[in-house]
C-alpha positions as CSV (number, residue, x, y, z in Angstrom):
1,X,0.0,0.0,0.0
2,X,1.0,2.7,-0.8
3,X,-0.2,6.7,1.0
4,X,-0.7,10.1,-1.1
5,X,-0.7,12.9,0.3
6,X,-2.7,16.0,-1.6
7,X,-2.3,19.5,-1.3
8,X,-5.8,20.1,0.6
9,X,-4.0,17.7,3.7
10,X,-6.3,14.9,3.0
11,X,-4.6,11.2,2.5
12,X,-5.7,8.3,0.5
13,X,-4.2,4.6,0.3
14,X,-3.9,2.6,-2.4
15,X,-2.7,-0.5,-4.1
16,X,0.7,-0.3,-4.8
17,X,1.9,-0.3,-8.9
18,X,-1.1,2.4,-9.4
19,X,-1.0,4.7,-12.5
20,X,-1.3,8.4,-11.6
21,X,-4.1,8.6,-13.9
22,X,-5.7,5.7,-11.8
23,X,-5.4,7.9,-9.1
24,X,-7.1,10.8,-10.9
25,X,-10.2,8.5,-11.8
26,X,-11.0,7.7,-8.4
27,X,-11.0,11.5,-7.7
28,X,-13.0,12.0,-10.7
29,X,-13.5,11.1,-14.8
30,X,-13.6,14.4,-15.4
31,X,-10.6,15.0,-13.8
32,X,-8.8,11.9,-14.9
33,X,-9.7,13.5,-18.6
34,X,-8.0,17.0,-17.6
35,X,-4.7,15.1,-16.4
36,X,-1.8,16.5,-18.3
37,X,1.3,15.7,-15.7
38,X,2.2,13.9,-12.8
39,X,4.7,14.1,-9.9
40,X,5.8,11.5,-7.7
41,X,8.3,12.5,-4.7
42,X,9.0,15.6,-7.2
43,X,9.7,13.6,-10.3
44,X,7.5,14.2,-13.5
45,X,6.3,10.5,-14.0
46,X,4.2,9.4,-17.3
47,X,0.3,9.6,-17.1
């Protein structure tokens, strides 16, 4: 499991080996579908 930390303080577990834009979807679709980049521990990673 792994623990993510967003930028309103609010933490979320999940499975490890998830995509960022897995992570996205379960936020939202709609915000899966505005996904453009993704950092993990300050590295861009691939969407």
């Amino acid at each position: 499991m792994i623990k993510i930390t967003f930028p309103d303080g609010s933490v979320r577990e999940y499975e490890s080996g998830i995509t960022p834009f897995q992570i996205a979807e379960s936020i939202s679709p709609r915000f899966a579908a505005d996904v453009l980049a993704a950092k993990v521990n300050g590295q861009d990673c691939n969407i």
